[in-house]
C-alpha positions in Angstrom: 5.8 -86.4 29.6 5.0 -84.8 26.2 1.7 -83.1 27.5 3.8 -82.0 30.5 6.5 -80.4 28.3 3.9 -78.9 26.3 2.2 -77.5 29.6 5.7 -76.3 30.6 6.6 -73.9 27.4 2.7 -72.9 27.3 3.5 -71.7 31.0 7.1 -69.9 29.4 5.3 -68.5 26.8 3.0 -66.7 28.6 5.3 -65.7 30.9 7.5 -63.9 28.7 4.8 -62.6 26.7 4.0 -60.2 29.6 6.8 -57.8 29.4 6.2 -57.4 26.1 2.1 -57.2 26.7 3.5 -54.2 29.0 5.3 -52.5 26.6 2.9 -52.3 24.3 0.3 -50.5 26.6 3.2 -48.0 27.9 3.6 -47.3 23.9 0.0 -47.0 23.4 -0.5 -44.4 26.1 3.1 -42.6 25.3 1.4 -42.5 21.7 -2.3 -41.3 22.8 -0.4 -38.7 25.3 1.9 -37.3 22.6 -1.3 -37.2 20.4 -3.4 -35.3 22.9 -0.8 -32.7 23.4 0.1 -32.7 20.1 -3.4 -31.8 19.2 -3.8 -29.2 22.3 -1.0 -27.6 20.9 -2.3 -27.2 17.3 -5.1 -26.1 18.4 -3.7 -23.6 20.6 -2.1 -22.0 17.8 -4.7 -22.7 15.6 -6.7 -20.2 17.7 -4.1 -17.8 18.4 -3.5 -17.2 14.6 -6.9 -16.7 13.9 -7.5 -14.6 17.0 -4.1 -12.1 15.7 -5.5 -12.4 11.7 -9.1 -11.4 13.2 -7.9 -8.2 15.6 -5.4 -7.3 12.9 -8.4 -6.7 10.5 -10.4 -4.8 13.5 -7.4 -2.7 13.7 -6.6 -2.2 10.7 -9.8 -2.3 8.3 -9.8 1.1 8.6 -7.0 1.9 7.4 -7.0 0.1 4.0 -10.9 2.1 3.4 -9.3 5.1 3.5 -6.0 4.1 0.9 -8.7 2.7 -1.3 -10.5 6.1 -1.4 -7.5 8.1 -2.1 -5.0 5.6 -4.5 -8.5 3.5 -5.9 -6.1 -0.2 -4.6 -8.8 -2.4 -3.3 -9.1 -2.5 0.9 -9.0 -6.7 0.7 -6.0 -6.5 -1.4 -4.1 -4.1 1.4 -6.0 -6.1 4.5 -4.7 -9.1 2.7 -1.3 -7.9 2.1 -0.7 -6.2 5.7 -2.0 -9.8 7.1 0.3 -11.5 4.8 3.3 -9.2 5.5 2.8 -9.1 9.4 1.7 -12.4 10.4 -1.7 -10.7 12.0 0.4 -8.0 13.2 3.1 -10.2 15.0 6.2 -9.9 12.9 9.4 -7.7 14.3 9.1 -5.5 11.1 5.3 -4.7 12.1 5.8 -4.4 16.1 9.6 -2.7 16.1 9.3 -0.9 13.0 5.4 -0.1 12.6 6.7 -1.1 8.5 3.1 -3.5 7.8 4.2 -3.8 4.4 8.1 -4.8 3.9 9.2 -1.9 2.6 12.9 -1.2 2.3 14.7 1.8 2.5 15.9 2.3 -1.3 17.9 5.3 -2.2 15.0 7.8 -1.4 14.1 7.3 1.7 15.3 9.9 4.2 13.3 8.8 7.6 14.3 6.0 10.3 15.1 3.0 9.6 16.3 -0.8 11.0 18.2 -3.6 9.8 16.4 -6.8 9.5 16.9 -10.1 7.4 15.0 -11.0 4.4 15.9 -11.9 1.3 19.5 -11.2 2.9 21.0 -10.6 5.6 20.7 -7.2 7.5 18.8 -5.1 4.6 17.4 -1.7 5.6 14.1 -1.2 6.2 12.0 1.7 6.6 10.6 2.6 9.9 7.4 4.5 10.6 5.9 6.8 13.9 2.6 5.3 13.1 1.3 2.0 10.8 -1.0 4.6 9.0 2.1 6.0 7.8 3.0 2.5 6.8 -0.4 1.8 4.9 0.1 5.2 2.9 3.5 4.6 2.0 2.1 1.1 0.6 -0.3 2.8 -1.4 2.2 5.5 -3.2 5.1 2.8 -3.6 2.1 0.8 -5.8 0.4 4.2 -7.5 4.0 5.5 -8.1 6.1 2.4 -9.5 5.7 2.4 -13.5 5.7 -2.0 -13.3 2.3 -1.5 -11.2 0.5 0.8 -13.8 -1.3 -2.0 -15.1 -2.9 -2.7 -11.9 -4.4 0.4 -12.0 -6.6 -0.5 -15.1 -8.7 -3.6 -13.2 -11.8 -3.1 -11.7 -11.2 -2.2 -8.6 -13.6 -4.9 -6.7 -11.8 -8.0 -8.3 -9.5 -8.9 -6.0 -8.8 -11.8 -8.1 -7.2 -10.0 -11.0 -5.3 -7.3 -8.9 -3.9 -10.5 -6.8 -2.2 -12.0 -9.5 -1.6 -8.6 -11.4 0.7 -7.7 -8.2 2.6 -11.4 -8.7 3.3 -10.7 -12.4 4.4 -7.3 -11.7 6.9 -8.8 -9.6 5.4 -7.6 -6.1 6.6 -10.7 -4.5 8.9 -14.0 -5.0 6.5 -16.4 -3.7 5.2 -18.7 -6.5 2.3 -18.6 -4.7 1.6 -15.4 -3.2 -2.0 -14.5 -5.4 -3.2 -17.9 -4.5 -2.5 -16.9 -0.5 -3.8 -13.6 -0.8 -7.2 -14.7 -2.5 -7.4 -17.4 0.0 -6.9 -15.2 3.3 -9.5 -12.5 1.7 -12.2 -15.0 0.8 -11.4 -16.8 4.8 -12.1 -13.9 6.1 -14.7 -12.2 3.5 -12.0 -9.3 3.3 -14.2 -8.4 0.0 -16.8 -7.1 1.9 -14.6 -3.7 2.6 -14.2 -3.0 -1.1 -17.6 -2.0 -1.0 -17.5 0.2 2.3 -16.1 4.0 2.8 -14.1 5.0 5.2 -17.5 7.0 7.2 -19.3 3.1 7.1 -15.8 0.8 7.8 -16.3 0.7 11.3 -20.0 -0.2 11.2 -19.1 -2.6 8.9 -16.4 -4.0 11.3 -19.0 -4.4 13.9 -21.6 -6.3 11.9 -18.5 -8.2 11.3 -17.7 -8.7 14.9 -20.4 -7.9 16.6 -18.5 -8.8 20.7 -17.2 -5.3 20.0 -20.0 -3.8 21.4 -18.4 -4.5 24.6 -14.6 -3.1 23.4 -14.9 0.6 25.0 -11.8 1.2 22.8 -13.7 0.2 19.5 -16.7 1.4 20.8 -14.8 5.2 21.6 -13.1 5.2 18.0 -17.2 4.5 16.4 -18.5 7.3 18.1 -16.0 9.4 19.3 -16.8 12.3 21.5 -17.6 15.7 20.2 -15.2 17.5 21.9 -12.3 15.6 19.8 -11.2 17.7 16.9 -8.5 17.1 14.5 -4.9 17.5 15.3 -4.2 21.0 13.7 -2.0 21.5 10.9 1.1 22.8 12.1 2.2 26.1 9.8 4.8 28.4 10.0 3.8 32.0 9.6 6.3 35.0 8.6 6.1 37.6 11.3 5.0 41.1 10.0 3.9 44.1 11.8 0.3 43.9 11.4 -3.2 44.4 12.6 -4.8 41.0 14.6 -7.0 40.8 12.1 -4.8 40.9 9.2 -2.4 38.0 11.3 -5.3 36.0 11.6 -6.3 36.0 8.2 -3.1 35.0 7.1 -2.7 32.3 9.2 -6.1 31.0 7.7 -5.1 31.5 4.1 -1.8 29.5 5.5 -3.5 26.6 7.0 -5.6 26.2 4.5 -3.2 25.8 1.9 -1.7 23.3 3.8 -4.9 21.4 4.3 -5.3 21.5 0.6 -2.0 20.3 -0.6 -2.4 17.6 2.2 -5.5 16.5 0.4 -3.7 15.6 -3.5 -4.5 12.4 -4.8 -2.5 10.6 -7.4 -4.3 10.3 -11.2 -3.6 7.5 -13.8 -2.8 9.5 -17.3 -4.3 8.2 -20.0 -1.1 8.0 -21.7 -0.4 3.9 -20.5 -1.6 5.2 -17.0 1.5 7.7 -16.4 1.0 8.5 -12.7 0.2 12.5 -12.2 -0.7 15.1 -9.8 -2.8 18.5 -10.5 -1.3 20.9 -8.3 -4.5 22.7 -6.2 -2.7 25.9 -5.0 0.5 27.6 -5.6 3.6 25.8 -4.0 6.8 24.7 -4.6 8.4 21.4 -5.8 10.6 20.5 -2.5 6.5 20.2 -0.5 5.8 17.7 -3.2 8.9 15.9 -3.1 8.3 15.5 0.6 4.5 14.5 0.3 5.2 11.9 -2.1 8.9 10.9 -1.0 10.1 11.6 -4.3 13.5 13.0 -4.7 13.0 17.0 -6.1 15.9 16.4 -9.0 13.5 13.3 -9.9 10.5 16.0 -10.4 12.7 18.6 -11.9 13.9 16.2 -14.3 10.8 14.6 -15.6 8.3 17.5 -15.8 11.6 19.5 -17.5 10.9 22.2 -14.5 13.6 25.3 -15.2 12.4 26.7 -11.4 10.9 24.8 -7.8 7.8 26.9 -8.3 4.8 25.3 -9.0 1.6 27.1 -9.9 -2.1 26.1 -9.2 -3.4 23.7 -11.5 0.4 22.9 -13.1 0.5 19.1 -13.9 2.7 17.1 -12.4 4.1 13.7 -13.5 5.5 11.4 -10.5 7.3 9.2 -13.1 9.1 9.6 -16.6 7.1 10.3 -19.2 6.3 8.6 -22.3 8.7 9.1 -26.0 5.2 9.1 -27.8 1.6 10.8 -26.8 -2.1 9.3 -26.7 -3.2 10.7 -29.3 -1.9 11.1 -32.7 -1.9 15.1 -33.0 -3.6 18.1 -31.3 -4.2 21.8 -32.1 -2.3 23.9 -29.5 -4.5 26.6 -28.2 -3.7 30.3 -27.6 -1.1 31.1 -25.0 0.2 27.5 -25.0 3.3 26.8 -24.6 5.7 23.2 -25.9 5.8 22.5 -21.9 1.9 22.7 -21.5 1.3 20.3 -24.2 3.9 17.8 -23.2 2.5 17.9 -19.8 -1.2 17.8 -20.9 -0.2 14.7 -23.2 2.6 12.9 -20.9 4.9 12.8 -23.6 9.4 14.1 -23.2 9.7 17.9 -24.1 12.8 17.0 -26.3 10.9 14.2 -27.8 7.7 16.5 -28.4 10.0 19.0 -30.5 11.6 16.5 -32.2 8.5 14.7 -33.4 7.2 18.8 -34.8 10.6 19.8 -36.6 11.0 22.9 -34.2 13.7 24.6 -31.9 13.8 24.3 -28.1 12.0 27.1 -26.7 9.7 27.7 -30.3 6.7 28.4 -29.3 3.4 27.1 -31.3 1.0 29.2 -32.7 -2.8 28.8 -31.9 -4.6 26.3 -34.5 -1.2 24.9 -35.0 -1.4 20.8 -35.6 1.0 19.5 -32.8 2.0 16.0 -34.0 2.4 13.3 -30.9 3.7 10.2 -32.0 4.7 10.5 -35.6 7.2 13.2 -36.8 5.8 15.8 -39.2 5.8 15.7 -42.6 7.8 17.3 -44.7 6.3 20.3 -46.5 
C-alpha cells in the first residue's frame, strides 16, 4: 500500500510539474525574443548614429578647414562641436534653423530667429540661410568673446588642450563636455583635418571614405566643372553721367573693395590677445559692425572713434581694451597722435593720458617717452 501511495504522488508530481515545465520554456523564449529584438534594435540605431556622425563629417569637413584658416580654431574641435551640438546633423536646431552650433540670439543679433527649449523653456535662437553661415558665426562668437582669448594661445593641433580650454572658459555646462569632444574626435580621427587646407579637405575626405567615388554629388563638389564661377559680389554703384569705360572701372574699383573687406580676418593683440582687425581699404564702421555682428556704438565706443569713417590700415579692436599696455613705455613717432598709440598698444585713450600726465587732445611730440602701464614720474 506504501509503495502504491508512493507511486501515486510520484504520478501527481509529475503531473503538476508540467504546467510549470511549460511556463518556463514560454519565459525562456519571451526572454530570447525580447533579447533578439532588443539587440536588432540597438544595433539599428547603433548604425544609424554612426551612419548620421559619418555623413555629417562628409558634409561638413569642409566647412570647419576653411574657419580653421581664417579664425586659427582647430577643424576637429568645430567637426567635434557641430557633431556634438547637432546629433550628426539631426537635431531641430540644425534641420529647422541651419544653427549647428547652439547659438542664441543675445541682444545683437538682428537676423531670424526660432524659439526652442534648452536650458529653458522657449529661448531664442538664431537662425541661419545656410549652415556655413552657422560655422562662421561659431568661429567669431569664439575669436570675439574676451573669456575665449586664452584659447587662442594653444597650439592649434592639440585638440586636447583647446577641449578643455573651451569647458573652463565656460563654453558648455556639461561636466563632461572635453572628455566627449576628445572622444568623438579621436572615434573618428577628426585630427587628421587639423593638418589639411581647405584646397586638400575634400581629398582628404575621400581617402577617408573612399565609397564616395561613386557619390556624383561629392564627386561634382571635388572637381567641379569649369564653367562654375563664384557667385558675384553684389555692389551698389552711384549713377553718374559717364563714359563706359569710366562706369566700368568704377564698378571694378567697387567690387573689389568689397572682395577685400570680405576677406578681413580677426588678429590676437599681443596685449592678453585683445581681438583686432586691420582695416585693408577705406570704409566705414556700420560695414564692419555688419561683418562681424557687432553693434556700431560697441566699435565707436572702444576704439574712441569721434566719426564712422575708417581709413585703410586703421586698427580696429572688436572688444574693450585693456587699462594698461604690453609694454612698459614707447617713443611716439612723428605725426602720431594719443589715438594711434592707444590703438597700436590696445590700451583706453583716457587711461593712456592719464598714465602720461597730459590733456585730452595733447598731442605728443616725436622722441617723446609714452609711459603704458605706470604713470609718469614727477619731474
Amino acid at each position: 500500500m506504501k509503495h502504491s501511495c508512493q507511486n501515486f504522488n510520484l504520478q501527481i508530481n509529475k503531473s503538476m510539474s508540467v504546467p510549470s515545465d511549460v511556463e518556463n520554456n514560454k519565459y525562456k523564449q519571451m526572454k530570447r525574443l525580447f533579447l533578439l529584438v532588443s539587440l536588432l534594435v540597438l544595433s539599428k540605431f547603433s548604425a544609424q548614429t554612426w551612419a548620421n556622425d559619418d555623413q555629417y563629417i562628409q558634409k561638413f569637413a569642409q566647412y570647419a578647414v576653411e574657419e580653421m584658416e581664417k579664425y586659427k580654431i582647430p577643424a576637429s574641435i568645430t567637426l567635434a562641436q557641430g557633431l556634438l551640438e547637432t546629433g550628426g546633423g539631426q537635431s531641430r536646431l540644425a534641420q529647422e534653423g541651419k544653427n549647428h552650433f547652439g547659438i542664441k540670439c543675445k541682444e545683437d543679433w538682428t537676423g531670424k530667429t526660432m524659439k526652442h527649449t534648452d536650458d529653458a523653456p522657449n529661448e531664442c535662437f538664431r537662425v541661419y540661410d545656410d549652415p556655413k553661415q552657422s560655422y562662421e558665426d561659431h568661429s567669431i562668437f569664439l575669436a570675439t568673446r574676451k573669456y575665449y582669448t586664452n584659447l587662442f594661445k594653444l597650439d592649434m593641433k592639440d585638440y586636447k588642450a583647446w577641449a578643455h580650454g573651451l569647458k573652463k572658459a565656460g563654453y558648455a555646462t556639461n561636466p563632461r563636455y572635453a572628455s566627449i569632444l576628445i572622444s568623438k574626435i579621436e572615434k573618428y580621427k577628426l585630427y587628421e583635418f587639423d593638418d589639411t587646407s581647405s584646397k586638400e579637405v575634400l581629398y582628404a575626405v575621400l581617402k577617408k571614405y573612399p565609397d564616395l567615388k561613386d557619390d556624383r554629388t561629392f564627386m561634382a563638389r571635388l572637381d567641379p566643372p569649369k564653367a562654375v564661377k563664384k557667385e558675384p559680389v553684389t555692389v551698389k554703384v552711384p549713377y553718374k553721367p559717364t563714359s563706359y569705360a569710366q562706369q566700368k572701372k568704377r564698378v571694378e574699383k567697387i567690387k573689389t573693395k568689397a572682395e577685400i573687406l570680405n576677406s578681413i580676418l580677426i588678429k590676437s593683440h599681443p596685449n592678453e590677445g585683445l581681438k583686432y582687425i586691420v582695416i585693408p581699404e577705406d570704409t566705414n564702421v556700420q560695414l564692419i559692425a555688419n561683418k562681424f555682428k557687432i553693434s556700431e556704438s560697441k566699435l565707436l565706443k572702444w576704439n574712441e572713434l569721434e566719426s564712422d569713417i575708417l581709413k585703410k590700415n586703421d586698427i580696429i579692436f572688436l572688444e574693450s581694451k585693456n587699462s594698461d599696455g604690453n609694454t612698459a613705455t614707447y617713443k611716439a613717432e612723428w605725426g602720431e597722435d594719443m589715438h594711434d598709440i592707444a590703438q597700436k598698444f590696445g590700451i583706453k585713450l583716457h587711461k593712456l593720458y592719464a598714465k602720461n600726465r597730459m590733456n585730452e587732445g595733447q598731442k605728443p611730440s616725436a622722441g617723446q617717452l609714452i609711459y603704458l602701464i605706470d604713470k609718469k614720474p614727477r619731474n
